[in-house]
C-alpha positions as CSV (number, residue, x, y, z in Angstrom):
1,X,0.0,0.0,0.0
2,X,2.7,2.0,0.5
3,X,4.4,2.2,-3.0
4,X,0.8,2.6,-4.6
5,X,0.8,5.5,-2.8
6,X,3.9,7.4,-4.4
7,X,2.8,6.2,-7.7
8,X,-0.6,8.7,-7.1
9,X,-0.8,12.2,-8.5
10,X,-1.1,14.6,-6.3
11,X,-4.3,16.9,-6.4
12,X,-3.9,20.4,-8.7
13,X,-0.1,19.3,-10.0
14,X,0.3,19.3,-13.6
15,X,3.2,17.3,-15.3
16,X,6.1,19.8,-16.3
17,X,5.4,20.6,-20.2
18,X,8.2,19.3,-22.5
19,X,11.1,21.9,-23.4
20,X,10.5,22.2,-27.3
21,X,6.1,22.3,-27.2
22,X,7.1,25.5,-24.6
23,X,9.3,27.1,-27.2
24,X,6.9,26.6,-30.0
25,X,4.3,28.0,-27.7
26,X,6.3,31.0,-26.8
27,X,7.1,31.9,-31.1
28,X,3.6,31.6,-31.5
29,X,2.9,33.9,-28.7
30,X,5.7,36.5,-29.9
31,X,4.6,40.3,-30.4
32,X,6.6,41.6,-33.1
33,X,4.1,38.6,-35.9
34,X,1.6,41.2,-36.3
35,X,4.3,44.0,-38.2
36,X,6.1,40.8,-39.9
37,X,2.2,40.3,-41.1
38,X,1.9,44.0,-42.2
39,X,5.4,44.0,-43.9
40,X,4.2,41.0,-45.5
41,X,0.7,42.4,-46.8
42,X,2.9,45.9,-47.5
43,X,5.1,43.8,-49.8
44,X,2.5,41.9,-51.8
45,X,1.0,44.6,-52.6
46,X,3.5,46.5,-53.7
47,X,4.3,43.1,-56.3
48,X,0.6,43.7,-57.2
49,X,1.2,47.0,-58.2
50,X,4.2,46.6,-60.3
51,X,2.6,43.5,-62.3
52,X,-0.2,45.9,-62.9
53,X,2.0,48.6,-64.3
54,X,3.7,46.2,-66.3
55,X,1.2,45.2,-67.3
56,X,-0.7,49.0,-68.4
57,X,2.7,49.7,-69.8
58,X,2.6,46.8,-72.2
59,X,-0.6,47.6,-73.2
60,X,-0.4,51.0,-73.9
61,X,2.4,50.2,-75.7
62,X,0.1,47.9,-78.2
63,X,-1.9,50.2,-78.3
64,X,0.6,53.1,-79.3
65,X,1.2,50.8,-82.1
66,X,-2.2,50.1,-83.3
67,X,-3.1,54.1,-82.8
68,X,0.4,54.4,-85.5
69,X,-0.8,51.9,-87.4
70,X,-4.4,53.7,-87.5
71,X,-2.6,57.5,-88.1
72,X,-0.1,55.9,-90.7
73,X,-3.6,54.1,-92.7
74,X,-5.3,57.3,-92.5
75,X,-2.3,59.5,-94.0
76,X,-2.0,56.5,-96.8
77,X,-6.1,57.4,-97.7
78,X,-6.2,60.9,-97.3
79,X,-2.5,61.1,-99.5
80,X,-4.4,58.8,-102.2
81,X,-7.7,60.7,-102.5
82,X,-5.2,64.0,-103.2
83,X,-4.0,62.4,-106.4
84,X,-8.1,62.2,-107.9
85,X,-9.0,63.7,-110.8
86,X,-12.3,65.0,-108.8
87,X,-12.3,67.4,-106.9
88,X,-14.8,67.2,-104.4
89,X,-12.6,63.5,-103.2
90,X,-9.3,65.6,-103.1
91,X,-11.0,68.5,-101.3
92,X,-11.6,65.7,-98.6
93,X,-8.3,64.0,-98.6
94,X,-7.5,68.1,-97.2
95,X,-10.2,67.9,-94.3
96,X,-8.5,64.3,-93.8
97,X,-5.2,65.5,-93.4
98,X,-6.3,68.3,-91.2
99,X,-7.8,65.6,-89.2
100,X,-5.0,63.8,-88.2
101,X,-2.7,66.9,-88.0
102,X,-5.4,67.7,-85.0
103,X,-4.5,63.9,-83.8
104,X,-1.1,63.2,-84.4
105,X,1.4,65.5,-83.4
106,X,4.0,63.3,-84.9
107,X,2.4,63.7,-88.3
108,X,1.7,67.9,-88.4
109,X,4.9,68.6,-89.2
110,X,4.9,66.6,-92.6
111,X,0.9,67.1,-93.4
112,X,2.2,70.8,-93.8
113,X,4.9,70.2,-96.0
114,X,2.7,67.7,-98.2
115,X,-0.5,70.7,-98.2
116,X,2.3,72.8,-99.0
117,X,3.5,71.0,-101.9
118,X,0.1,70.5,-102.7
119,X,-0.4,74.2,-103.4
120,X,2.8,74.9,-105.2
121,X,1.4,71.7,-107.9
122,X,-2.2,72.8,-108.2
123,X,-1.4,76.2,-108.6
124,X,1.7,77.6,-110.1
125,X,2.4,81.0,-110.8
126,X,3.0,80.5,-114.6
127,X,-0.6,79.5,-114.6
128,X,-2.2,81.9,-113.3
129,X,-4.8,82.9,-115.2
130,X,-7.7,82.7,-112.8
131,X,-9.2,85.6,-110.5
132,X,-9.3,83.5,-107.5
133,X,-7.8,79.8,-106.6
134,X,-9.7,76.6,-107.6
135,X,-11.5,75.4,-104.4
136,X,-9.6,72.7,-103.2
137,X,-6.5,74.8,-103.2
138,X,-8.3,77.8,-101.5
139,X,-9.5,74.6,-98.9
140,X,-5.6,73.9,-98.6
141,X,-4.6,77.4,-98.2
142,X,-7.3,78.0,-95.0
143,X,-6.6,74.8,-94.0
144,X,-2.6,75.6,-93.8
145,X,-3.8,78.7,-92.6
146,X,-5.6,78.3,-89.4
147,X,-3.6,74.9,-88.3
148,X,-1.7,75.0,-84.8
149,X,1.2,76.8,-86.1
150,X,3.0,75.7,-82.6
151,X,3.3,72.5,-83.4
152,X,4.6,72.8,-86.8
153,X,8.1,71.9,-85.4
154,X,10.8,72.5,-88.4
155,X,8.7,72.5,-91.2
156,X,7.5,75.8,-92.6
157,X,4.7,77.1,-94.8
158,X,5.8,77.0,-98.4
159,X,3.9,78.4,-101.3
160,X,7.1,79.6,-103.7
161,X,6.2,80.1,-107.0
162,X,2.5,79.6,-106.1
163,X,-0.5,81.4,-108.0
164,X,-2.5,82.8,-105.3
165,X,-4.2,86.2,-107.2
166,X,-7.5,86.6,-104.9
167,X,-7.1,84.4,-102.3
168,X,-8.9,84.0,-98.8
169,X,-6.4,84.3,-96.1
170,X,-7.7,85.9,-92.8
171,X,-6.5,85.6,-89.7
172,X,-4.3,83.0,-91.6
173,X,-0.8,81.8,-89.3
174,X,2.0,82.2,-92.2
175,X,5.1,83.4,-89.8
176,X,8.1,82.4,-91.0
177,X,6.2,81.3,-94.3
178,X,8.2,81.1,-97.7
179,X,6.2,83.0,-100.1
180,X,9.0,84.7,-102.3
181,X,8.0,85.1,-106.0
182,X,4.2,84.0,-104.7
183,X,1.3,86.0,-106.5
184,X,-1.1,87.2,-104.4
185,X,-2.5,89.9,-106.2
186,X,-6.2,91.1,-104.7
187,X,-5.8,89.0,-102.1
188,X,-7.4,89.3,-98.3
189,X,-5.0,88.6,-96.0
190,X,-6.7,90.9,-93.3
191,X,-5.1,90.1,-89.4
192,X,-2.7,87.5,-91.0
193,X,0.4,86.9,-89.3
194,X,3.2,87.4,-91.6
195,X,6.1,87.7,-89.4
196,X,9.4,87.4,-90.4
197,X,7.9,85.8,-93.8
198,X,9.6,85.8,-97.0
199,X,8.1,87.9,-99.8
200,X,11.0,88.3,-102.2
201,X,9.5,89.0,-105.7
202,X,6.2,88.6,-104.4
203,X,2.9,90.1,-105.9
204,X,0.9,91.7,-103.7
205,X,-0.6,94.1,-106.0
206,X,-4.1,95.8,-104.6
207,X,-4.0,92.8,-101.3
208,X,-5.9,93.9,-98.6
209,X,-3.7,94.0,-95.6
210,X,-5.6,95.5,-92.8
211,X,-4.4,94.9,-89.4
212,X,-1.9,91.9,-91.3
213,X,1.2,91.9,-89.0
214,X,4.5,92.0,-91.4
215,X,6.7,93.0,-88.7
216,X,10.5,91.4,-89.9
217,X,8.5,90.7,-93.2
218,X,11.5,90.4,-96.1
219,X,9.4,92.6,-99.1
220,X,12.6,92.8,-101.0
221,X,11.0,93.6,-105.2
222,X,7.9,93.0,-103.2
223,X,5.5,94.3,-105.8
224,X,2.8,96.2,-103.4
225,X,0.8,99.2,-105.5
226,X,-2.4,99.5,-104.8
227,X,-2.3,97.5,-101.6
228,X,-4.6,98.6,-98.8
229,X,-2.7,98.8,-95.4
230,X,-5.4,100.5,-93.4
231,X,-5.7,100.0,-89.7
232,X,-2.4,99.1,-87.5
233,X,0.6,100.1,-89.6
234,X,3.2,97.2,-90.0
235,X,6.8,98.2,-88.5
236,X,10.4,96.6,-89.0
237,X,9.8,95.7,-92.5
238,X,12.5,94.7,-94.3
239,X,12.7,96.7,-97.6
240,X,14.6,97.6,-100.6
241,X,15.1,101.1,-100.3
242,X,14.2,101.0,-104.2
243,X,11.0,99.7,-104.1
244,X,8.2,102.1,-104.7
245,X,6.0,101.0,-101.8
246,X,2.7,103.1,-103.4
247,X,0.5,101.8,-101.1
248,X,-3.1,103.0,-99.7
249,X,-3.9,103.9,-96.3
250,X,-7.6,105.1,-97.6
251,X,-10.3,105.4,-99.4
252,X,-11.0,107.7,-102.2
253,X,-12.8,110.4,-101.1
254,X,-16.8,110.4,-102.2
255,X,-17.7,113.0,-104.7
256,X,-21.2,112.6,-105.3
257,X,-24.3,111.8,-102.9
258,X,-28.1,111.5,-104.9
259,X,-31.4,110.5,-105.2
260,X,-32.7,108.8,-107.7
261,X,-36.0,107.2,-109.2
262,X,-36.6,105.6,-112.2
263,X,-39.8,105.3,-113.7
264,X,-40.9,104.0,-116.9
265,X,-43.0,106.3,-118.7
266,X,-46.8,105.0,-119.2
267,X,-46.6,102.3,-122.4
268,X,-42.5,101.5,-121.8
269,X,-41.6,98.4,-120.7
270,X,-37.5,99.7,-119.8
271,X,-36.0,102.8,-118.5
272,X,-32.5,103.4,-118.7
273,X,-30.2,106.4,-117.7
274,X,-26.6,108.3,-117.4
275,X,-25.9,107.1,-113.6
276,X,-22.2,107.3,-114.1
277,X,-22.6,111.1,-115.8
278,X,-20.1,109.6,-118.7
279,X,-22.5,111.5,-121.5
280,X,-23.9,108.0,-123.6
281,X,-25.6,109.4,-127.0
282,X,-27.6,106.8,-126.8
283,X,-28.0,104.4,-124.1
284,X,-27.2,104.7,-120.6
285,X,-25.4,102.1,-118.3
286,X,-28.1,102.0,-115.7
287,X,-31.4,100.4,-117.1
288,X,-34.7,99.3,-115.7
289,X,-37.3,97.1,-116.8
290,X,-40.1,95.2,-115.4
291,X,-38.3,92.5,-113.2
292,X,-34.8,94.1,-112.1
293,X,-32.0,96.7,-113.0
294,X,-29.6,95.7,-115.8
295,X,-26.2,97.7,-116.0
296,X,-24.7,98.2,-119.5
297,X,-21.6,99.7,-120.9
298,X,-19.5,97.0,-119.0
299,X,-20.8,98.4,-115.4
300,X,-21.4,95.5,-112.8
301,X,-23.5,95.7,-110.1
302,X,-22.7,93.2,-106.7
303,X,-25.4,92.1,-104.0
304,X,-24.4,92.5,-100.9
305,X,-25.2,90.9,-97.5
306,X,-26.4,92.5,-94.8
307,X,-28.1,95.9,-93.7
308,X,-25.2,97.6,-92.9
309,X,-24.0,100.0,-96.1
310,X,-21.1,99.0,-97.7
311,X,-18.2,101.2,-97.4
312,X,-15.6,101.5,-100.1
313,X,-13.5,98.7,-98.8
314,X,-16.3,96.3,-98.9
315,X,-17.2,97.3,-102.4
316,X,-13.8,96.8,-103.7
317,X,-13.4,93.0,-102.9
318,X,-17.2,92.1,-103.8
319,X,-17.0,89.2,-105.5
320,X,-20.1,88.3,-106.6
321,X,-20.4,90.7,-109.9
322,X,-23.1,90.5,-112.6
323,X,-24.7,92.4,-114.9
324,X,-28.0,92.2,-113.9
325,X,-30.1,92.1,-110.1
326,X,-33.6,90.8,-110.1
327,X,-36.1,92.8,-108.2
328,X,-36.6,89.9,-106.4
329,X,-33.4,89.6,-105.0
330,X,-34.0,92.7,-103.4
331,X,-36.3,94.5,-100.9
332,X,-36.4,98.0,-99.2
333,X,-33.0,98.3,-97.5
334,X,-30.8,96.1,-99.3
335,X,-27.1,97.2,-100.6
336,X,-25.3,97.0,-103.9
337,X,-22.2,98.0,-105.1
338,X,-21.6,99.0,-108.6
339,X,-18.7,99.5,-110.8
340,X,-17.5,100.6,-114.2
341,X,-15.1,99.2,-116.2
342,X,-12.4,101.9,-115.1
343,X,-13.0,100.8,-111.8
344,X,-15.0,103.7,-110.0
345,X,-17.3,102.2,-106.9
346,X,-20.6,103.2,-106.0
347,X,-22.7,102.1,-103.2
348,X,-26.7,102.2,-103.7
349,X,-29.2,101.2,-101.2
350,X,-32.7,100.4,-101.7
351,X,-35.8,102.6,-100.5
352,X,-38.3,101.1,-102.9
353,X,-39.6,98.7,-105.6
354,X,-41.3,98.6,-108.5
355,X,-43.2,95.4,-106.8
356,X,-44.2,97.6,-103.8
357,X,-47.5,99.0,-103.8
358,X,-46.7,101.9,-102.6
359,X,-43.6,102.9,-105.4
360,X,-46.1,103.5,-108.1
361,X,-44.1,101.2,-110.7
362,X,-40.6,103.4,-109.3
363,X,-37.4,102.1,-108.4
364,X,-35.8,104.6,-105.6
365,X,-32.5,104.2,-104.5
366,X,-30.3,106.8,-102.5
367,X,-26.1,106.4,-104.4
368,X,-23.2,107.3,-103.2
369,X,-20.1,107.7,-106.0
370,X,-16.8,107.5,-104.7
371,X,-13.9,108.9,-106.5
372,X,-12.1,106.8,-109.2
373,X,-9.3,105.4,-107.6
């Protein structure tokens, strides 16, 4: 009984815990698991990160290469449809190019020099015939002209040699441009920028250049009578001493104001008379019959839109000229200018109508003659 007795387990005791499960306990147990944890979480998502920028970077990379696969189709097209003997498909292969100019900032610098060429083909000087440019090369000249000139890099406007009599070129961006031995005779080139362009030889014969800004212009043999340089005067030009710059900073002064009516008398179908005073024995060059105004001795008359009055300016690059106005083109109001074939301007406006009630079969206009310039 005795040595049963040392064999029993004494009440609340515990057997001491082997020296390796207490170890493991105590790792377990440690403190410093929950930053390992964090570093741990900190760390895969930091690998997340970088597979998913390799990943964004790969694919914009494809598709970098599908966007210059797209630009470098579109140039192809656009290129192609300039070579078609229509017009209408190479006036589109322009708005195409302008297009992707917009897009690709890679490609402005050569869709200039290609609409540049362009020009310089479709319209050279020794051709130049024509009072205004065909359509698609006016569509290439505004299109040249109001692209983002900042962007053009090294490549510059060129039009050498170009035919450009009467062209449309407002607000157009040609600094820099090379435009020697280019004719732009009656052309508009009002608020262009035309700094530091080259205009050796050039023809700007009777251009209107109001508020254009030539500062550092090179006009050397620059061709320029008649041009109309109202508004902001252009400073630093440089010029040939020797060139007779006869240029005009006004308009001619007027030297005649009137009323007039013209009335058939009763069983005439036409009225004509004298409007330009030039003393015709037997016709005149203003004439009136039932359905409009004819003008004769090689007088023009021009429509003009708009109810404000036409000043001189305005009259002198009308465009629309014709022999003859329909009275129903017209109402109480309207504007026309007129011309002769010398060139004096006139400005009428319309108080009434033959097809008015009230006119009693007259046609009343109040003219205004400027001088002959």
């Amino acid at each position: 009984m005795g040595n049963s007795g040392k064999r029993r387990r004494v009440a609340g005791l515990r057997r001491p815990a082997p020296r390796g499960w207490r170890r493991a306990v105590a790792m377990f147990s440690w403190d410093g698991w929950l930053k390992v944890t964090a570093l741990l979480t900190s760390l895969a998502t930091v690998a997340a990160l970088w597979f998913t920028a390799e990943a964004l970077h790969t694919t914009r990379g494809q598709v970098g290469l599908t966007e210059q696969g797209q630009y470098t189709d579109r140039f192809g097209k656009a290129v192609e449809q300039l070579g078609s003997d229509k017009p209408a498909i190479r006036m589109g292969g322009l708005y195409a190019l302008e297009r992707l100019a917009r897009d690709s900032a890679r490609d402005h610098a050569t869709i200039v020099e290609v609409l540049s060429a362009y020009v310089r083909e479709r319209a050279p000087r020794d051709n130049c015939r024509d009072p205004r440019p065909a359509a698609d090369v006016q569509t290439a000249l505004t299109v040249l002209g109001r692209r983002d000139a900042g962007r053009d890099q090294h490549a510059r406007v060129d039009w050498r040699g170009a035919c450009l009599a009467g062209a449309e070129l407002s607000e157009a961006h040609l600094g820099q441009a090379r435009l020697d031995g280019v004719n732009l005779r009656d052309a508009v080139l009002r608020g262009a920028n035309l700094t530091g362009a080259q205009l050796r030889d050039a023809d700007l014969t009777n251009a209107y250049l109001v508020d254009t800004d030539l500062r550092g212009a090179d006009l050397h043999q620059t061709r320029m009578a008649g041009a109309f340089v109202g508004g902001r005067s252009p400073t630093g030009l440089v010029i040939n001493p020797a060139a007779q710059l006869q240029v005009r900073t006004q308009s001619p002064p007027v030297v005649e104001t009137r009323m007039v009516i013209l009335k058939a008398r009763p069983g005439d179908d036409s009225v004509w008379m004298d409007y330009w005073r030039q003393e015709l024995p037997r016709s005149g060059d203003l004439n009136m019959d039932q359905t409009g105004i004819s003008a004769g001795q090689q007088a023009q008359f021009a429509v003009m839109p708009g109810t404000v009055a036409p000043d001189w300016e305005r009259c002198r690059l009308a465009q629309n000229w014709g022999i003859r106005v329909e009275f129903a083109e017209l109402r109480p109001g309207s504007h026309l200018c007129a011309r002769t074939r010398e060139g004096r301007l006139a400005q009428i406006r319309v108080i009434d109508l033959p097809s008015s009630p009230k006119s009693a079969g007259a046609f009343v206009f109040a003219g205004l003659t400027w001088q002959r310039d």
